[in-house]
C-alpha positions in Angstrom: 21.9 118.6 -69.5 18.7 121.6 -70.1 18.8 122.3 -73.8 19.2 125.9 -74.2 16.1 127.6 -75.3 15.9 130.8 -76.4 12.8 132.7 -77.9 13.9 135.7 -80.3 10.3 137.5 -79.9 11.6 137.6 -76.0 14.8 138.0 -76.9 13.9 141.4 -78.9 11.7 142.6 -76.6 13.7 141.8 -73.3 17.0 143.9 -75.1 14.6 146.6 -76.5 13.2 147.1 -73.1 15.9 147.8 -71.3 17.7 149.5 -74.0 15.2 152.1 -74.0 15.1 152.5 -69.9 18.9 152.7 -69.5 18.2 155.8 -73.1 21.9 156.1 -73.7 21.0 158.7 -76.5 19.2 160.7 -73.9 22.4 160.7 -72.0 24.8 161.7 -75.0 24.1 165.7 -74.7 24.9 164.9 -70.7 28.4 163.2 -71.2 29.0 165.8 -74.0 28.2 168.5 -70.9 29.7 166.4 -67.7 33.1 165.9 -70.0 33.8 168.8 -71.9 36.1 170.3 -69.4 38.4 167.3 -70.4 40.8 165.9 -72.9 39.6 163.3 -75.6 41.5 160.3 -73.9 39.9 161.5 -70.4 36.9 161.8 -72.0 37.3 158.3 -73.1 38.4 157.2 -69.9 34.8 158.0 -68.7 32.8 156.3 -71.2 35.2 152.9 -70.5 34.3 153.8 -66.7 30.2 153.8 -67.3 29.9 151.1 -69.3 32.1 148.9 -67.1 30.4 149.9 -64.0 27.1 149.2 -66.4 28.1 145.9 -67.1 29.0 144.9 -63.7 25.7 146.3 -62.2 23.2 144.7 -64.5 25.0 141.5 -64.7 24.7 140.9 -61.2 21.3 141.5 -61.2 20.9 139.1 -64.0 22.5 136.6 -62.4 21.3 136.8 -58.6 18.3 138.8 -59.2 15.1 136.0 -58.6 17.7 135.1 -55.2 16.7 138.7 -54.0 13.2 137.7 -54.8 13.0 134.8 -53.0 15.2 136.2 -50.3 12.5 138.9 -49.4 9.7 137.1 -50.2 8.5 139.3 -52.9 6.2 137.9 -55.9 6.7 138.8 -59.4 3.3 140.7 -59.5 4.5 142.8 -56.3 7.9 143.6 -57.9 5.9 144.4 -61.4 4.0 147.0 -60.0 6.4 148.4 -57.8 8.9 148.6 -60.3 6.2 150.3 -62.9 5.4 153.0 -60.4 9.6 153.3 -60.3 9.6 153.4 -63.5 6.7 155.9 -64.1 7.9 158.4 -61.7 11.1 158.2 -63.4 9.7 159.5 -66.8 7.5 162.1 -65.3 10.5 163.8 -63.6 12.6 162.9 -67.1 9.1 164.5 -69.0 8.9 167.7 -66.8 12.2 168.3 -65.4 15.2 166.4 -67.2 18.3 165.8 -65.8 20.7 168.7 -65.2 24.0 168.1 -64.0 27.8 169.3 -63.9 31.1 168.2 -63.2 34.6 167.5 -64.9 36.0 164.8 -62.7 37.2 161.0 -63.9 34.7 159.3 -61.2 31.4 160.7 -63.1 32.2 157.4 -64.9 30.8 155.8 -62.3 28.5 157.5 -60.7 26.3 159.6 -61.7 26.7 158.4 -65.4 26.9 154.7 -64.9 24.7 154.9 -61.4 22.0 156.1 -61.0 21.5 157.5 -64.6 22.2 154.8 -66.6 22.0 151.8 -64.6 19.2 153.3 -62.0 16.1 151.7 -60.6 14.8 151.0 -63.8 17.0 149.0 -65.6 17.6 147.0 -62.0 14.1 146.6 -62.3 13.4 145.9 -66.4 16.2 143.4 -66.0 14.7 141.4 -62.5 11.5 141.3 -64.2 13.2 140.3 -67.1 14.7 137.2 -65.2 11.8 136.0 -63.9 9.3 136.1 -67.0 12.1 135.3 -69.6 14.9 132.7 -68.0 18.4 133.6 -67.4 19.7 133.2 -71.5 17.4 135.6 -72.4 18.0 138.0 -69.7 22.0 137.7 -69.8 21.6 138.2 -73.8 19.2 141.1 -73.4 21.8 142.8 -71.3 24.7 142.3 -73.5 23.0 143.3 -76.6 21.5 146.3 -74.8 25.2 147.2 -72.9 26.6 146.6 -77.2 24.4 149.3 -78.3 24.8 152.1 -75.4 28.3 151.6 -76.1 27.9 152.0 -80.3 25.6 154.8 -79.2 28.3 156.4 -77.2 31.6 155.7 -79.8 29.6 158.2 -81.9 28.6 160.7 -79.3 30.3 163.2 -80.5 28.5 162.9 -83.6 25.2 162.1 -82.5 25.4 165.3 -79.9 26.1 167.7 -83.3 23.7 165.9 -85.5 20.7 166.2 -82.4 21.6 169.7 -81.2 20.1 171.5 -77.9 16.8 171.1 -79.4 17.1 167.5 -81.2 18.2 166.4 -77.4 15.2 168.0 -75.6 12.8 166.0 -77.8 14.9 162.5 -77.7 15.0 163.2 -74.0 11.1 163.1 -73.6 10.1 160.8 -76.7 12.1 158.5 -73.8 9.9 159.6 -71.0 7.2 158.9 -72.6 8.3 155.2 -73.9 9.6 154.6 -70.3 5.5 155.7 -69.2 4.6 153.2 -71.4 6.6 150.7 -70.1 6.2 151.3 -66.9 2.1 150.9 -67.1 2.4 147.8 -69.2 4.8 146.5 -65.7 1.9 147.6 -63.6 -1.5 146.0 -65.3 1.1 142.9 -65.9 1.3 142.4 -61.8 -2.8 143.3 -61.6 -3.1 140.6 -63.7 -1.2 138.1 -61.7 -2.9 139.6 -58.4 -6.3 139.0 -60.0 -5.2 135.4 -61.6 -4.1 134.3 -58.4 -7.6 135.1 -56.3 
């Protein structure tokens, strides 16, 4: 039997990452918005929906996520930058435009809260690459820890939407964008890297 290994630098970092991609607090003056047509149990009936939609979605790709990989024949490097220019075009239209959206139905749960906003092309992405640099511990652990804080940060949304107000929100929103930017061009020089390792 593999002894389990597990760094705590990667650990930390891995979690961090994707915490910071999925920006649950970004999202808080959203939900606030999307459920405030609807009764506190409702309300909590669609926070229960996103993050088990979450869950489901980014353990997946935890689990079969290096199988898609190998299925398409994609290197890590490829999928780095790839994902990084996902990722960077995400926070530009997060930086310039932000999200606006509307609607007082149960299903926002699922989507658009818990797909594509919170579980979109990034976090798919932070937690492949994730996978393959890190091992499958790490990566499951990242997620969990990152999944346990979105939904701490959401059992206090209520208070964290007062305490941030219209204008605390707006700057949250792009402090994100921009450590999403960073992120993303540390994903792409990561697969140039590779690219030029492996001439």
């Amino acid at each position: 039997m593999n002894e389990l290994n597990i760094n705590a630098d990667e650990l930390i970092r891995a979690s961090i990452s994707l915490f910071i991609v999925m920006d649950p607090i970004g999202l808080v003056p959203l939900i606030a918005s999307l459920t405030s047509n609807l009764s506190r149990e409702q309300s909590r009936r669609v926070i229960r929906s996103t993050i088990y939609t979450a869950s489901g979605l980014l353990l997946a790709f935890a689990i079969a996520g290096h199988y898609i990989l190998d299925v398409f024949g994609i290197s890590l490097a490829s999928f780095s930058i790839a994902g990084g220019l996902l990722l960077l075009l995400l926070s530009f239209e997060l930086l310039l435009k932000g999200w606006e959206l509307k609607g007082n139905d149960i299903s926002i749960g699922a989507v658009p809260l818990a797909f594509p906003l919170l579980v979109g092309p990034g976090a798919i992405t932070t937690t492949i690459i994730s996978l393959e640099r890190y091992g499958m511990p790490v990566t499951m652990l990242s997620v969990v820890i990152a999944l346990a804080l979105t939904m701490l940060t959401f059992s206090f949304m209520d208070r964290i939407n007062r305490l941030l107000g219209n204008l605390g929100s707006l700057i949250v929103s792009r402090v994100m964008a921009i450590l999403i930017a960073g992120i993303a061009i540390e994903f792409i020089l990561s697969g140039i890297d590779e690219f030029i390792l492996r001439e």
